[in-house]
Structure formats: C-alpha cells, structure tokens
TIFILO-415418 format. One line per 8 residues: number of its first residue (from 0); their letters; for each residue x, y, z of C-alpha. Coordinates in steps of 0.02 Angstrom, whole numbers. Layout:
! TIFILO-415418
NUM	a	X,Y,Z; ...
END
This chain:
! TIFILO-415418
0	xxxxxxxx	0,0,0; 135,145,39; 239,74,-124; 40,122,-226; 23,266,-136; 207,341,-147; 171,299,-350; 29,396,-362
8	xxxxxxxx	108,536,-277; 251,541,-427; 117,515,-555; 4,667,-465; 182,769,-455; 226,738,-644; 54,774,-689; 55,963,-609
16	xxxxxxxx	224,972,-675; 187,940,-867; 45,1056,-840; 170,1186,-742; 293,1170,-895; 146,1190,-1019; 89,1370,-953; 267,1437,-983
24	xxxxxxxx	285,1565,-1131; 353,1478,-1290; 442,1571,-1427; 308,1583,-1559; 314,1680,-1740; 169,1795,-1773; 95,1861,-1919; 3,2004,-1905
32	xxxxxxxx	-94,2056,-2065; 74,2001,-2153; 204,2082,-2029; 307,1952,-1929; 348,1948,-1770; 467,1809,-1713; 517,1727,-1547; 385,1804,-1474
40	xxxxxxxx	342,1739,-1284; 176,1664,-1296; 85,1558,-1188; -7,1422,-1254; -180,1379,-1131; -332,1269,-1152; -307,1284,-1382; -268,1480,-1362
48	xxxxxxxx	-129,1566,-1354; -82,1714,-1275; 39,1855,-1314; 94,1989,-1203; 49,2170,-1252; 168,2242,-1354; 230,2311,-1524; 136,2182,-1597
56	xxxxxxxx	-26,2265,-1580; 39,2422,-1658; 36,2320,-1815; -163,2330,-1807; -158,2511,-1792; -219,2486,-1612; -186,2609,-1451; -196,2520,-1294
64	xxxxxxxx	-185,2577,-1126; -131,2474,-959; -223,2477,-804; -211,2377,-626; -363,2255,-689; -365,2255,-896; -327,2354,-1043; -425,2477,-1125
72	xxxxxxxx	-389,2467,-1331; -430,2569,-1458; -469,2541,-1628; -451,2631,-1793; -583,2772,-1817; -689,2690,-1686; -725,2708,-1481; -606,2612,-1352
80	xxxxxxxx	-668,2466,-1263; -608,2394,-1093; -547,2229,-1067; -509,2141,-900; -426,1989,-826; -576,1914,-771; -712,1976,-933; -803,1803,-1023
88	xxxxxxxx	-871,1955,-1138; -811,2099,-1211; -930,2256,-1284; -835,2337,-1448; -906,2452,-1584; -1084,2413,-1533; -1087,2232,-1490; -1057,2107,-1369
96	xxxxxxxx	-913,1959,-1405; -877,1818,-1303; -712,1801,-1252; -576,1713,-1151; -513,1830,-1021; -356,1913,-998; -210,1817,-904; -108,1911,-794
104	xxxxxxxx	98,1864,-762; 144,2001,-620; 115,2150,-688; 99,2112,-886; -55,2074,-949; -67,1907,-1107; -193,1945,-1247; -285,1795,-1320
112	xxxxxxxx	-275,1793,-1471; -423,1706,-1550; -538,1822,-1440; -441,1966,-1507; -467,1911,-1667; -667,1898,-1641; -665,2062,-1570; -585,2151,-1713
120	xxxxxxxx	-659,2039,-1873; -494,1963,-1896; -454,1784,-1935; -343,1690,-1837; -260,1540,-1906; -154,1434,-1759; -26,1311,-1804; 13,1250,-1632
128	xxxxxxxx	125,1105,-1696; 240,1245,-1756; 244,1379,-1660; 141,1477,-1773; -16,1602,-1774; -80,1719,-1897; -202,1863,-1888; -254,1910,-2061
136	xxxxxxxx	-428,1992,-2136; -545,1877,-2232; -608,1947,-2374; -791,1973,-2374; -849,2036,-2534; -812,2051,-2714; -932,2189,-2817; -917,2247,-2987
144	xxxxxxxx	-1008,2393,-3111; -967,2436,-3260; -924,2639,-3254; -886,2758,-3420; -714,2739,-3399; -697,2552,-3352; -736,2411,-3201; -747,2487,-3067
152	xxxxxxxx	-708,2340,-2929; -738,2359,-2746; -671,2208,-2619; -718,2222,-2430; -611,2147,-2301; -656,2110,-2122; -524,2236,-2045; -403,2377,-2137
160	xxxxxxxx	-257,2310,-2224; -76,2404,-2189; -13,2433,-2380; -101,2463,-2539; -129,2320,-2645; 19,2283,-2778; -52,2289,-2970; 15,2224,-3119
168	xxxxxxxx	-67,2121,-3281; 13,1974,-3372; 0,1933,-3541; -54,1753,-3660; -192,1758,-3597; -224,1963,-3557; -238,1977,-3365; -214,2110,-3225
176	xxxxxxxx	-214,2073,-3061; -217,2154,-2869; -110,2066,-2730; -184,2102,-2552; -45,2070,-2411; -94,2020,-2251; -265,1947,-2316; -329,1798,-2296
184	xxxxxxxx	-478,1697,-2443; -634,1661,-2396; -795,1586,-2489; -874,1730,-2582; -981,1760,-2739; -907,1837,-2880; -990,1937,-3003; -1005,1896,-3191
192	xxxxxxxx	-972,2019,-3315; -1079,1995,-3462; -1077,2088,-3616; -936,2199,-3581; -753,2201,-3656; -631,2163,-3631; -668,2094,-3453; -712,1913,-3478
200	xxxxxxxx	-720,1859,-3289; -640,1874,-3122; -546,1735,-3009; -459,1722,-2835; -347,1650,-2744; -230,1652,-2587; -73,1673,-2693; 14,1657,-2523
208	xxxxxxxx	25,1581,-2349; 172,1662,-2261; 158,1810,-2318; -33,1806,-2328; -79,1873,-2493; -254,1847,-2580; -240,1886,-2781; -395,1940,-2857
216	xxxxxxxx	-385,1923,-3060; -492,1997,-3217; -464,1891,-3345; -479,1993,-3560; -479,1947,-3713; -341,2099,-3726; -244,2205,-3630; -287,2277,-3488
224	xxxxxxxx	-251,2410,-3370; -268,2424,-3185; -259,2542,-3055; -298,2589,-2877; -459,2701,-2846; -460,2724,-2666; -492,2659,-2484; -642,2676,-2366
232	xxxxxxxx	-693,2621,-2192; -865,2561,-2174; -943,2600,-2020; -946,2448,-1946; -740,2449,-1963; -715,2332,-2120; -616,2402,-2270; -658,2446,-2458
240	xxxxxxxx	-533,2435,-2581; -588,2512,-2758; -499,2454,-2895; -513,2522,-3087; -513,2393,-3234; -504,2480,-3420; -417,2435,-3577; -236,2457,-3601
248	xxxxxxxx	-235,2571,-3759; -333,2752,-3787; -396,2723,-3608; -492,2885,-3525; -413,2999,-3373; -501,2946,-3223; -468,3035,-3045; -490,2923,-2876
256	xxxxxxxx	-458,2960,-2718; -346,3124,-2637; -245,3054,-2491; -128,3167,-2376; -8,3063,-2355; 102,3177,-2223; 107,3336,-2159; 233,3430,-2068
264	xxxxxxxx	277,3623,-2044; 399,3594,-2183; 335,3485,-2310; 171,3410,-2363; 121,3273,-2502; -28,3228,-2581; -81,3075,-2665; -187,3085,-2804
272	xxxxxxxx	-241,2916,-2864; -270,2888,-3055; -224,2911,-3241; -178,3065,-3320; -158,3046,-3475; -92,3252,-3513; -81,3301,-3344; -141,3421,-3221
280	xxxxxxxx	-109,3586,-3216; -54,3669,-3032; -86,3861,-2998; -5,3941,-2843; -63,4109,-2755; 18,4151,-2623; -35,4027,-2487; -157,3944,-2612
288	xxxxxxxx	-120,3801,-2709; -266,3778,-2829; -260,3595,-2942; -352,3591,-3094; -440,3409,-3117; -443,3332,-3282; -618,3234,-3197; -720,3265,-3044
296	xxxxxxxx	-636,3096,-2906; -746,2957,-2906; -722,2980,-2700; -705,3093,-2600; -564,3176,-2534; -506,3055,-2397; -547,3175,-2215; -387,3204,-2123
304	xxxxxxxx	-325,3303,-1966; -213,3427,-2038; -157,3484,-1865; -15,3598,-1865; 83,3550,-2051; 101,3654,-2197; -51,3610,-2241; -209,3692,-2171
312	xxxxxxxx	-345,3659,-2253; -385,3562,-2415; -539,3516,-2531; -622,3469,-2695; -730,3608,-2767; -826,3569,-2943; -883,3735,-3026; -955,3740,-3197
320	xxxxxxxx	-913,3560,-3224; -730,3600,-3192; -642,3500,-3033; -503,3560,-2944; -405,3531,-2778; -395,3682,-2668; -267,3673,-2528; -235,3814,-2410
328	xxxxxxxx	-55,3835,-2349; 4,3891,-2167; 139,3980,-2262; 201,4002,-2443; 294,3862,-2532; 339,3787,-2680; 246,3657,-2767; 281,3509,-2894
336	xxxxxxxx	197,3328,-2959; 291,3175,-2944; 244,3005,-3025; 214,2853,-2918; 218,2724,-3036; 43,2623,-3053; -49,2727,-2915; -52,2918,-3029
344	xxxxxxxx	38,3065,-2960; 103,3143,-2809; 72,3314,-2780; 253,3399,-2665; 228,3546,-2555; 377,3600,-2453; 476,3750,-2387; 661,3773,-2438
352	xxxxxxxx	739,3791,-2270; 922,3693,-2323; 1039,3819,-2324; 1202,3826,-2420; 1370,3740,-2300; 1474,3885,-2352; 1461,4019,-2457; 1503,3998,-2624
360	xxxxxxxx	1481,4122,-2798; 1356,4088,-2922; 1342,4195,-3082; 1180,4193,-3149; 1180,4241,-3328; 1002,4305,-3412; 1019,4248,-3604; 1007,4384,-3742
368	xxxxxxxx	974,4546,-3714; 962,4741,-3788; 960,4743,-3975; 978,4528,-3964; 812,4486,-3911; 817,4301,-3950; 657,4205,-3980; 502,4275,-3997
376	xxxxxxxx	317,4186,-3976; 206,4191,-4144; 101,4344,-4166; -81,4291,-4099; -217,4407,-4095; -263,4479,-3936; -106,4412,-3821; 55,4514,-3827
384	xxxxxxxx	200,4420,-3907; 331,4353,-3787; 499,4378,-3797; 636,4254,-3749; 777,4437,-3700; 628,4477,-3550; 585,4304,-3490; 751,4256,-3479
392	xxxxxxxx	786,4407,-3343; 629,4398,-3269; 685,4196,-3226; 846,4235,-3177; 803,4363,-3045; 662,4252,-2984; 842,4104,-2951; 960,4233,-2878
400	xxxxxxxx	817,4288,-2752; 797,4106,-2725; 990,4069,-2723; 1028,4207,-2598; 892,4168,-2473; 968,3993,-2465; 1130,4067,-2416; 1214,4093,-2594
408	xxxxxxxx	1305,4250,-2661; 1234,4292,-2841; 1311,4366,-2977; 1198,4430,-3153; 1283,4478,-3315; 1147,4594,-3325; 1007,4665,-3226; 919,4754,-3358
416	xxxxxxxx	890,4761,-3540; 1079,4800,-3621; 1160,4686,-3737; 1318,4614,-3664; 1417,4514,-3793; 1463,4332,-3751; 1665,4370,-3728; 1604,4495,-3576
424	xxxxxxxx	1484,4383,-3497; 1624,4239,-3481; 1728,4364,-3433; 1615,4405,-3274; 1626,4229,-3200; 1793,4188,-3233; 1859,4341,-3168; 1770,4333,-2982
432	xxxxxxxx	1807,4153,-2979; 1634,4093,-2983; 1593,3929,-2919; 1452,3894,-3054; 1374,3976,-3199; 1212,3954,-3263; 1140,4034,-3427; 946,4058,-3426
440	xxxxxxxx	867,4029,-3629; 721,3964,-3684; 713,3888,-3851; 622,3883,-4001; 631,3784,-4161; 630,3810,-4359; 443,3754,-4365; 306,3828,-4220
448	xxxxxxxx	247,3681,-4114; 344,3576,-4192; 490,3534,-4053; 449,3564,-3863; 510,3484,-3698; 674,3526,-3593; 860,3533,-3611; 1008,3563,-3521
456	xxxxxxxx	1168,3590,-3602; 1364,3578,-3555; 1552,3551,-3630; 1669,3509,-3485; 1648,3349,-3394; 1644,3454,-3237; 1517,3498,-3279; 1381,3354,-3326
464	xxxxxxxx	1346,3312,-3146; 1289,3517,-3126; 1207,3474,-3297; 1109,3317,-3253; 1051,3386,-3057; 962,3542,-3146; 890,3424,-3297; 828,3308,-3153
472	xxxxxxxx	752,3443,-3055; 665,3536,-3209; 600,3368,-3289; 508,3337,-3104; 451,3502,-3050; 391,3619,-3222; 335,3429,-3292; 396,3452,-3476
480	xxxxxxxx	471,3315,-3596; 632,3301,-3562; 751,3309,-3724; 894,3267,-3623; 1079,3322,-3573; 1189,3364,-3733; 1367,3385,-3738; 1378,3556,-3869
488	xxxxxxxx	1519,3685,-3887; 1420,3837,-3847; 1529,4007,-3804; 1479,4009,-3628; 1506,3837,-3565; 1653,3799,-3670; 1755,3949,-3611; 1713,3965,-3431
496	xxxxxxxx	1826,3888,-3322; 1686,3818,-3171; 1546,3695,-3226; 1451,3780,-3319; 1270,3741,-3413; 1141,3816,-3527; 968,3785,-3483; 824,3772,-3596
504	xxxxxxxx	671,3738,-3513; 558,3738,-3637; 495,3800,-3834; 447,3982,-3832; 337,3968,-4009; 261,3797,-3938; 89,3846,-3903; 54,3749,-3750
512	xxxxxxxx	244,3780,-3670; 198,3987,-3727; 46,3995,-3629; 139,3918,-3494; 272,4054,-3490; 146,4186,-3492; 95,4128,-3303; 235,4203,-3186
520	xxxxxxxx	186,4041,-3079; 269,3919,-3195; 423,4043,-3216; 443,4038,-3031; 430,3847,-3043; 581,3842,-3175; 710,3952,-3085; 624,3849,-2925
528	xxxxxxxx	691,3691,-3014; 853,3766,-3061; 891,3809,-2884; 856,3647,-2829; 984,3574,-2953; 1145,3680,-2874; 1090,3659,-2709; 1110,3470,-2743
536	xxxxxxxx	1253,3491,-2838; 1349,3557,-2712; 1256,3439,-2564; 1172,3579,-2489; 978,3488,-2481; 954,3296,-2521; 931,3233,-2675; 773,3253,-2781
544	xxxxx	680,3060,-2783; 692,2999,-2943; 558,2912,-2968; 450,2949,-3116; 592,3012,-3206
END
C-alpha cells in the first residue's frame, strides 16, 4: 500500500508538472496582417494562445492603454473598449463578443488571441505544432459595375489592411491582377461580367501563406489596365478597396481618391490616385495652391486632421463642371507633381529651409538681351507676343532671389535690358572666380509647335553632374518632356573655367509651353527647379527622388 500510494504521488507530481511546464511562454512567430513577429513569448492555454501586449498590436493600428485590472484598446476610427482579466465578454463598436479573459503574469497582462481576433473581425489561423499564429482579414466581398471609364471593382475585407494592394497584368492570356498582403480567402460570390469588353471574368486566390496574400484576377480577351481608386472604412470597421479595370490602349483619365499622405511644418504630399493621360495643371497664389482636375474623383477627398503641417486646409470644389483641388497653406511654398508608378501622381509641397554649407559664388547669366532679343512667340491676336531677351531676366532674378535666401552670393551679367556680348559675360565669371554659372534661354525651333520639352546643355565633364542635377530637377518640378543632357560647344560653357550649363526649359513658339510662360507661376517653378539642381550639386539639400523620371 505505501509502495501504490508513494506511485501515485510521482504520477500526481509529474502530472502538475507537465501542466506547470505547459503554461510557460514559448517562442512563437506571429503574423500580423502580413508583418512578422518572431520569438515572441507566448503562452499556449486550453487551444489559445496568449501574447503579451506589445509592439505587436501596433501592427493593427491599435492604441492600448494598461491599467491595474485590464486594458483599454482602441481601434481605428472607432470608440475604445475595456478589457479585463476576469471579462467572459467583451462590448466593442456596438456589440457584445464572447471572449476568453485576460491572463495576468505580475504585472503584464497576455492577450488571447483568437478572442482578439473575434473582437476586431480578424481571422486567426493557429498552427500550434509549429509555433505559429496568424491574424489576417478575410475577405468578405467582391462587387463589380461597369463605369464610363472602365470596371470599377470594390473588395471588402473584415479589418483595414496596412499597404495598398500591388497591381500588375500578365500577358497570353491578357490579365491584370491586385495582390492584397496580409489577407486571408474566404468563400465569396463573384460577379459575372456579361456583355462587356474586354473583361471576360474574375478569379481568386490566396497566392500566399506566409506572407498572406489573396490575388484577385480579371481575366480579357486583350490588354488591360489596372489601377488603384481608393480606400474607405465602413462603419462597422471593415475596409473597401476600389480598384479600376479599363483597356490598355486610348484608355480615358479617371481621378480616384486624394490622400494626404504627411504633413509637417515643412513639407506636405498629396496622393492623387489615377491616370492622367496630359496632366494636371497646378496654380499657386500666395498661400493657395489651386489643382485643376482633368475629372471630378470618383471619392471623396479622404478627411484628415491637418493639425499643425504646412497644410491647413484642403478640398475638392466642382464649378461649372470643372474640378479642382484647393489646398490652403500655413505659409508660402513651392509646389511640384511627382509620379508614383501604377498609383497616378504625387502632388510635393515643401519649404526650402536647407541652407548653403558655405558660401560659395554663383553667376547667374540672363540669355540675350538689348538689340539681341532672342526668340520671340508667334504673333496671336489679342495676347502680346513674348519675348525670350525679357523672360530670360525675369527667370533669372526670380533664381538669384531664390539662391541668396538659401545662403548663396549671386552674380547677373545683367540686370536690365543691355546687350552684353558673349566674350564679356564669360569674362564676369571667370574673373570673380565663380563657383558655377548658369545661362537662362528658352528655345524655339525652325517650325512653331513643332519641337517642345526641356534641355540642359554643357562642354566640360565638370560639368555634366551640374548638368544632369538641374535636368533632373526641371524634368520633375515644371513637368515638360525632357530632351535630355547634350554635350555642345556653346561660347559660354566651353570657355568658362567652373561647370558651367545652358538651360532650356522649354519651346517659346510651342503653343502649349507659350501659354505656360505667360503665367509668372510656372516661371517661378523653372528658376524653382534650377535652384534645386545647385543646391544638390553642391550637397546643400538631399537629393530630388527619382522616381517617375
């Protein structure tokens, strides 16, 4: 009898033990909507596991608060809820989940995370063999009408994904298709398209496991184009992602969504989601930057807490069938689109607060001049002909009041309307020892509207990097076809002794680039650009991104 009953103590003693060594955390790898988290401590109880509160959670967008007896979380766009250590339920957005309460190791609280997942709309998937859990959001929905300018194709996930979709098609057969990261497939109907080209039908599939990734596809019977439309939160806390189907070739400009995507005191950016086939055309007043819209947006602007940026206000105003983007600036600042690939255009706001590291010479030279007055516009009733002698001096005083409030020391080979011949004007920068020399032209070409675009010229191969920083910085910020950098012997460049360039922004007897040189906005945008380009040159403000060169 004491052998049985000193046997049954052991088998009692090993049984608390096991169970002891169970509750113990156990490095686990999360997911979380696609974002991993390894070696995470998490303690594995009755099928659910548990993870402490931590970074993790930031990858749901969630706030969270600790108190002696719970947590109180917050979710995106919607009201906090409170969650304690000893809770079966838990009331969030409205309704009332059954969960499995909090556990509590001294003084850090241990989420569970299938309850967490119930609460938010999330799916979790546990792989308890390997050490493995994933939160992603099930899709719901798949809807689809057919617009003017396309497809327009709307899937609704159970929480808010963390990164746009990624777009692309694929050819034999003609197909585009929209990654979602972090999502998980579920069963859903799909609608048919019938009677439409080229859009023959639409699939899915979870393309991926780790990462999560659903693919949704729209099959043609020729090529097709896709983009992103926008992004909305239903009230209820799922996600809408809009999607734009259309065919590849003569397709029509569409607008989407207008995101802010940051704000600061010293810079601000806009995305504006579409195609634009000829562009947009910016306006700035003062503090006013006004957008005209080749379309009114399919959405609305998306709302946004400006707080204390650069920004202060901003909206979408439709007058006499005309769209546009108003946004009100704290202070002025200059303004310029950027492409972003797939998704349309970005629109750049920021203050030029670099300053140069030193002080260095630049010798601004305004091309042409007194009885040389270089191009002219063609005569056209009713508008005064342009001519290329004035612009160029009205641009080059707009980039040495530019140049000297970022710390520069400017130098003009004229200030006025006087002819100074070519020998003199080298003379002027090799003599004060210049550190750069820029000539200010605009060009024109044998046949009106024949030629337009922009080009930057140069001789010495000191002088290409000067060159390609100011052809950079005009292609991005006045928007023109760029023409590109040519090597030429011109007087000026080839007989100065610093780098030295010519610029030629654009075609003074090109009718669209004319009417763009009549608005003092877009010549404050070229000698803008130009300043931009020696500030780089000489690493005085970080490098223009190149994307959408």
């Amino acid at each position: 009898m004491r052998c049985l009953h000193f046997g049954m103590k052991i088998a009692l003693l090993a049984i608390f033990i096991g169970a002891a060594i169970a509750q113990e955390p156990v490095p686990t790898r999360l997911l979380v909507l696609g974002e991993s988290f390894n070696d995470l401590p998490v303690l594995w109880e009755h099928e659910e596991p548990f993870a402490p509160v931590g970074k993790w959670m930031s990858a749901l967008q969630l706030q969270w608060v600790v108190r002696d007896d719970g947590i109180t979380i917050k979710t995106l766009g919607k009201p906090s809820f409170f969650w304690s250590s000893n809770a079966a339920t838990v009331t969030a957005n409205g309704r009332t989940v059954e969960v499995t309460p909090l556990r509590q190791q001294g003084e850090e609280f241990l989420v569970p995370l299938i309850s967490l997942a119930k609460i938010l709309g999330l799916t979790a998937i546990v792989n308890p063999e390997k050490r493995v859990i994933k939160l992603v959001a099930p899709l719901q929905s798949v809807e689809a009408i057919q617009t003017e300018i396309g497809w327009l194709v709307t899937l609704t996930f159970g929480y808010p994904l963390n990164s746009f979709p990624k777009t692309g098609t694929l050819r034999q057969p003609d197909r585009a298709y929209a990654d979602f990261f972090g999502a998980a497939l579920t069963a859903v109907n799909l609608p048919t398209p019938t009677g439409a080209m080229p859009v023959t039908g639409f699939r899915l599939g979870q393309f991926s496991d780790d990462p999560p990734i659903v693919r949704f596809v729209a099959d043609a019977n020729q090529p097709l184009s896709i983009g992103v439309a926008g992004r909305d939160l239903t009230e209820d806390g799922r996600e809408r992602w809009h999607l734009v189907l259309q065919p590849a070739v003569n397709r029509p400009q569409w607008v989407g969504q207008i995101l802010l995507r940051e704000n600061t005191p010293e810079r601000a950016t806009f995305l504006l989601l579409g195609w634009f086939g000829s562009g947009l055309k910016l306006r700035q007043e003062g503090k006013a930057l006004i957008v005209s819209l080749p379309t009114k947006p399919l959405f609305s602007i998306a709302p946004s807490d400006f707080g204390e940026g650069l920004v202060q206000a901003a909206l979408v105003e439709t007058e006499n069938g005309e769209a546009r983007l108003s946004v009100a600036l704290r202070q002025p600042a200059n303004a310029h689109f950027r492409a972003e690939g797939d998704l349309g255009l970005a629109l750049v706001i920021e203050v030029t607060r670099q300053v140069a590291r030193q002080m260095r010479l630049i010798v601004v030279d305004a091309g042409h001049g007194g009885k040389d007055p270089g191009a002219m516009s063609p005569p056209r009733p009713g508008k005064p002909q342009l001519v290329e002698k004035h612009l160029t001096l009205d641009i080059a005083f707009r980039l040495k009041r530019l140049l000297e409030e970022a710390g520069y020391k400017v130098l003009m080979t004229r200030t006025e309307d006087v002819y100074v011949p070519l020998p003199e004007r080298v003379a002027i920068a090799n003599n004060s020892q210049a550190d750069a020399f820029v000539s200010v032209h605009l060009n024109s070409f044998p046949q009106p509207g024949a030629q337009w675009g922009t080009e930057v010229y140069f001789w010495t191969p000191q002088s290409y990097p000067l060159a390609e920083s100011i052809y950079r910085n005009l292609l991005a910020i006045i928007g023109r076809k760029g023409n590109g950098i040519r090597q030429r012997q011109l007087y000026v460049v080839r007989h100065t002794v610093m780098p030295s360039v010519l610029v030629e922004p654009c075609y003074l007897n090109h009718p669209e680039e004319e009417e763009l040189l009549r608005d003092e906005n877009f010549r404050e945008k070229i000698a803008y650009a130009i300043c931009r380009g020696i500030m780089e040159f000489f690493g005085d403000l970080r490098t223009l991104e190149r994307r959408g060169e």
